[in-house]
KOLMAR-182893 format. One record per residue: residue number from 1; residue in three letters; x, z, y of N, C-alpha, C in turn. Coordinates in steps of 0.02 Angstrom, whole numbers. Layout:
# KOLMAR-182893
PT/resi/resn/nX/nZ/nY/caX/caZ/caY/cX/cZ/cY
PT/NUM/ALA/X/Z/Y/X/Z/Y/X/Z/Y
...
//
This chain:
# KOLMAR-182893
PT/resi/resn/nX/nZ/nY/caX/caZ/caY/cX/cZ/cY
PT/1/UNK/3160/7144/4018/3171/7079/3989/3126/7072/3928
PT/2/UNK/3083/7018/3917/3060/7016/3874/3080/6955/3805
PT/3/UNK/3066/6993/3752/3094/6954/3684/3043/6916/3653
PT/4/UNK/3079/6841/3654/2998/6797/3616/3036/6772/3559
PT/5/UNK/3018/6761/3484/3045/6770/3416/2983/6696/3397
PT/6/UNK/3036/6636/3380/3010/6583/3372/3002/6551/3280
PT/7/UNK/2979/6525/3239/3011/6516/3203/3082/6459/3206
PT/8/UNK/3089/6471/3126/3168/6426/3117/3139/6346/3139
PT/9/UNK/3102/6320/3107/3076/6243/3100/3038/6244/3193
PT/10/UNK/3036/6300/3200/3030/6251/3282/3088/6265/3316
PT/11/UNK/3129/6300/3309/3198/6299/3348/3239/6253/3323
PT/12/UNK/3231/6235/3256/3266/6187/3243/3247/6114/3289
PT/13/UNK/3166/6099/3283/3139/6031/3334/3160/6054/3396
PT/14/UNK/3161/6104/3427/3168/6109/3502/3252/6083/3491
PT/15/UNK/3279/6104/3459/3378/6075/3477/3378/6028/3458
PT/16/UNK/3350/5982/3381/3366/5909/3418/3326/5881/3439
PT/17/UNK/3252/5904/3494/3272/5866/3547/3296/5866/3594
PT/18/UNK/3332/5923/3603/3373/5943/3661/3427/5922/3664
PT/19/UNK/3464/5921/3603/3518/5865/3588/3521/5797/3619
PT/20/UNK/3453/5758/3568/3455/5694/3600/3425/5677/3684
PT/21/UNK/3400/5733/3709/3402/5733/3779/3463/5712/3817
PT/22/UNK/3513/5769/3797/3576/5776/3816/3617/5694/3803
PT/23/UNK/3619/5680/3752/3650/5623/3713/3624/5568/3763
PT/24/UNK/3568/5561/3793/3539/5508/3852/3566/5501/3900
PT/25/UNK/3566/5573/3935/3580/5587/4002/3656/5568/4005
PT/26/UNK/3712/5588/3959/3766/5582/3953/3788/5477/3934
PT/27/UNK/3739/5454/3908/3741/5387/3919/3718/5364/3974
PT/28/UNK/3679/5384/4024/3653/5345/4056/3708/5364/4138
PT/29/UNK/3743/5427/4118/3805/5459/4180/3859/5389/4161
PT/30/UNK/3871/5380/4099/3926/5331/4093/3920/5268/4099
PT/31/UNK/3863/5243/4111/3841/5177/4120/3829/5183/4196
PT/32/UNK/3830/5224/4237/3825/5218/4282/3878/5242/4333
PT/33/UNK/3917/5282/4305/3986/5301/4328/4027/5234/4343
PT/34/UNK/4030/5211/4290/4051/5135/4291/4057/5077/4333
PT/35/UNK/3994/5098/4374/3972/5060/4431/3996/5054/4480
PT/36/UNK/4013/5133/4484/4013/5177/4570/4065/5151/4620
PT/37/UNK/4075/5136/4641/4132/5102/4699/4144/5162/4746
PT/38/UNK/4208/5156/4768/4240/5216/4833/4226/5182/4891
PT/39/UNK/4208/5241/4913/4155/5224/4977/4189/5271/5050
PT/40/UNK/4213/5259/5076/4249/5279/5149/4192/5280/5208
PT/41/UNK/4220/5353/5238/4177/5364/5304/4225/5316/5373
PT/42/UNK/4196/5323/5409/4226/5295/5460/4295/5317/5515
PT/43/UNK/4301/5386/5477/4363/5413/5506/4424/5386/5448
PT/44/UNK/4393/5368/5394/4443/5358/5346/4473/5274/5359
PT/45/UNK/4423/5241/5362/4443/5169/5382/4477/5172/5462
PT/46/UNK/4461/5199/5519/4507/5180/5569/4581/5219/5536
PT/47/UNK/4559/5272/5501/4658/5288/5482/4690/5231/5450
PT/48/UNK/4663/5194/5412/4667/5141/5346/4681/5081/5400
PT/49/UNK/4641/5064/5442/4654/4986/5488/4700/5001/5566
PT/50/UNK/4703/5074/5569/4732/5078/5631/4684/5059/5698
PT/51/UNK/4609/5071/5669/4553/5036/5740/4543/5095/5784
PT/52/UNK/4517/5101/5826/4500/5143/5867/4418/5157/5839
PT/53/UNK/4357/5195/5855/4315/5200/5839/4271/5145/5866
PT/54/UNK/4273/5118/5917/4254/5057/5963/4260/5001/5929
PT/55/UNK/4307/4973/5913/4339/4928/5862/4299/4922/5810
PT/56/UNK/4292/4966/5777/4251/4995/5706/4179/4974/5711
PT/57/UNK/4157/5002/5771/4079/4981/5777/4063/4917/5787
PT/58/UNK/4126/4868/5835/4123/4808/5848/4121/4753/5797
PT/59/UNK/4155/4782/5751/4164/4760/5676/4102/4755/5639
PT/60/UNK/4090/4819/5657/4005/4817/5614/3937/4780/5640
PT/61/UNK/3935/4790/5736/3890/4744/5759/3886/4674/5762
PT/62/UNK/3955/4655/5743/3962/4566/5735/3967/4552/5664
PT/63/UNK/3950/4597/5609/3936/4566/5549/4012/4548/5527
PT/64/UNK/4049/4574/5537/4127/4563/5501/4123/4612/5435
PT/65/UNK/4103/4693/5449/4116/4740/5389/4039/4763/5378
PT/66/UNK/4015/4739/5313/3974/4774/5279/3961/4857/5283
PT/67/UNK/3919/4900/5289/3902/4969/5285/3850/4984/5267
PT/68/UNK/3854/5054/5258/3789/5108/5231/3767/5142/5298
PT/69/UNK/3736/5164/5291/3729/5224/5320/3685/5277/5287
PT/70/UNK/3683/5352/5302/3643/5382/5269/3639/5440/5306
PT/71/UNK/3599/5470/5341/3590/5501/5421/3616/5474/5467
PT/72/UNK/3641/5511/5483/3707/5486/5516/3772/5467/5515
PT/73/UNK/3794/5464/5451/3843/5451/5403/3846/5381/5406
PT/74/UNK/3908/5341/5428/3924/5273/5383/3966/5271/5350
PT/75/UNK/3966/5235/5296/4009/5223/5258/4029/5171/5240
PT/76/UNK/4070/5150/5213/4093/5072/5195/4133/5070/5130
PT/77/UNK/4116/5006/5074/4172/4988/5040/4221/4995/5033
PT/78/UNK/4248/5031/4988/4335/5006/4999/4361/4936/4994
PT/79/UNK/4311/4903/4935/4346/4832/4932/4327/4773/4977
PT/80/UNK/4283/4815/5044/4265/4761/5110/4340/4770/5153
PT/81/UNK/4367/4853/5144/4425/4867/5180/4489/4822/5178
PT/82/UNK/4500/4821/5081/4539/4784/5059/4569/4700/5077
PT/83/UNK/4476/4678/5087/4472/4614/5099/4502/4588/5188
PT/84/UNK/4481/4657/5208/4486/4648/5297/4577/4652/5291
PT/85/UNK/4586/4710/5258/4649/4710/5265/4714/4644/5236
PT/86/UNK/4688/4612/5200/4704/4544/5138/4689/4504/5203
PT/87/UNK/4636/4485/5235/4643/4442/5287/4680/4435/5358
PT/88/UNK/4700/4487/5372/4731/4510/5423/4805/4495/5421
PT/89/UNK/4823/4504/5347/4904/4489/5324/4918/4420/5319
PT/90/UNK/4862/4380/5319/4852/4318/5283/4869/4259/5355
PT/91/UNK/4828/4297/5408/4826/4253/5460/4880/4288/5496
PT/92/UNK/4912/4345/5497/4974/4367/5527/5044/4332/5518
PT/93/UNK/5055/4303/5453/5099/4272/5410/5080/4190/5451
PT/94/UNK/5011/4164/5441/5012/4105/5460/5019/4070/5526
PT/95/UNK/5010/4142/5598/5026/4140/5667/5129/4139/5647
PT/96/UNK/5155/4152/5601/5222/4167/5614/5267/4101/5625
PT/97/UNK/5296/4097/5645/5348/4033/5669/5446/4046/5659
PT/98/UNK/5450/4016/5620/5498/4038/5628/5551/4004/5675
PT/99/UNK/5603/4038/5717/5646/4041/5769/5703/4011/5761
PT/100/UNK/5755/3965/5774/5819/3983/5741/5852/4023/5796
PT/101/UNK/5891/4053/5787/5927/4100/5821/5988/4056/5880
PT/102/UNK/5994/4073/5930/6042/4036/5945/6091/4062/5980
PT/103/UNK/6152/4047/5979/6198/4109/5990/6202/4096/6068
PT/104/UNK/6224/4130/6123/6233/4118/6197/6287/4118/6207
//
């Protein structure tokens, strides 16, 4: 192993700028953390909608659910899920009729 012996006044410049390196990187993780949205593979959304995998793709080739992909990986929004799921309750409620019961 070899020993390299620097002075003080440049170890001192090398840490703060290594500091304010750090101090960047750590702003620019939180400004962007901020951003990040949860993002579901496609085994996670048919558990989430109850679709079959067929379903899922049908969804995606007619432009109903937004996706990624990234190899072979898709992924999707959670808050496209949300929305599918918000619409589904919406028009389930509005097919409903109500019955009166009638005794026999």
């Amino acid at each position: 192993m070899e020993v390299v012996t620097i002075e003080r006044r440049t170890f001192s410049y090398v840490y703060e700028r290594f500091t304010e390196f750090a101090k960047r990187i750590d702003s620019l993780c939180n400004t962007h953390t901020q951003k990040v949205e949860n993002w579901l593979d496609s085994q996670e959304v048919c558990l989430l909608l109850g679709f079959s995998k067929r379903t899922l793709q049908y969804y995606r080739s007619s432009g109903r659910l937004a996706y990624s992909q990234i190899g072979s990986k898709i992924y999707y929004k959670s808050a496209d899920i949300e929305k599918i799921i918000s619409n589904s309750e919406i028009r389930n409620q509005s097919t409903k009729q109500i019955v009166p019961y009638e005794k026999n």
